[in-house]
C-alpha positions in Angstrom: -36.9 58.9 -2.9 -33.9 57.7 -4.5 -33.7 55.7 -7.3 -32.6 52.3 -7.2 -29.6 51.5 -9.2 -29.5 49.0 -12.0 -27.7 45.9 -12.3 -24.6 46.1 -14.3 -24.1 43.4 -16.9 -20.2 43.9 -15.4 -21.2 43.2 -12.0 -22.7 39.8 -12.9 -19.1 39.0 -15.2 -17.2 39.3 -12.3 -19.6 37.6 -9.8 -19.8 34.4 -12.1 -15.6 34.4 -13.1 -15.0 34.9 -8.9 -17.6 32.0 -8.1 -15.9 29.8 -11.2 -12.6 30.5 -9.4 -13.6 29.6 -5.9 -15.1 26.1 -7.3 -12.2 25.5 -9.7 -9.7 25.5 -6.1 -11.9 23.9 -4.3 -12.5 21.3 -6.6 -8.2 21.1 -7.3 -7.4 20.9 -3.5 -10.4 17.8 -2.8 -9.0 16.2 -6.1 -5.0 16.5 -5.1 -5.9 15.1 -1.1 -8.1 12.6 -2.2 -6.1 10.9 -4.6 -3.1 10.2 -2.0 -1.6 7.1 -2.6 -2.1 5.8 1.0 0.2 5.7 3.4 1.1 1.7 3.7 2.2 1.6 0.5 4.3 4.7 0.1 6.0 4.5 3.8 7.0 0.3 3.2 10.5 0.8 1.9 11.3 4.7 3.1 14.4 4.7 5.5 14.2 7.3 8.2 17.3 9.5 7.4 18.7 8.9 11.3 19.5 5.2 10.6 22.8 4.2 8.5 21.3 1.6 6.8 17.6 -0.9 6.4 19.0 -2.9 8.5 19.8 -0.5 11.8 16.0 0.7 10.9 14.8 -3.5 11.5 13.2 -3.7 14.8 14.8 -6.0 17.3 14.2 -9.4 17.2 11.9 -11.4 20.0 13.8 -12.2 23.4 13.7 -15.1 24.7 11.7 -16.6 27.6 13.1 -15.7 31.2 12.7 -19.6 32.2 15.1 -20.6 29.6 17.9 -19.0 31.9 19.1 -19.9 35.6 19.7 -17.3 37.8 22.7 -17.9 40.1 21.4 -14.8 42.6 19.1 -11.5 42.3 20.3 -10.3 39.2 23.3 -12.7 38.6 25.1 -10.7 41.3 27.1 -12.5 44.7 27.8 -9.7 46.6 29.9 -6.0 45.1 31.9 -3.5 47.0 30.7 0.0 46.8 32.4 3.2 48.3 34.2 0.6 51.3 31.2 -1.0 51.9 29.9 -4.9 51.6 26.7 -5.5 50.1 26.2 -8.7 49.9 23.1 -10.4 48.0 
């Protein structure tokens, strides 16, 4: 029969420093993701780097109401010449 072996006083050092460890990260990674500034406030004034300025980055402004327009044909077009032929509208 063999004999069991004994518990080193070593074995549970490094057992309780590798366990310390593993909490210490885990509790430094949940600590830096959870105290993000959100995302509102840190994206309101950031310029993509494609746009020249803020104000090529605006959106457009609202268009206008179709009604507020005539329409003196389909699509503001009479009649056009394409490859010698007449198209007219």
């Amino acid at each position: 029969m063999k004999k069991k072996q004994a518990i080193k006083p070593a074995d549970w050092k490094f057992f309780a420093v590798l366990v310390a460890t593993a909490l210490a990260l885990g509790g430094a990674i949940c600590y830096i993701f959870l105290t993000q500034p959100g995302t509102r406030a840190t994206t309101q004034h950031v310029r993509p780097l494609y746009f020249s300025s803020v104000e090529a980055a605006k959106p457009f402004p609202q268009t206008l109401d179709p009604s507020q327009f005539s329409s003196p044909g389909r699509f503001g077009i009479k009649s056009c010449r394409t490859r010698g032929r007449r198209f007219s509208v």
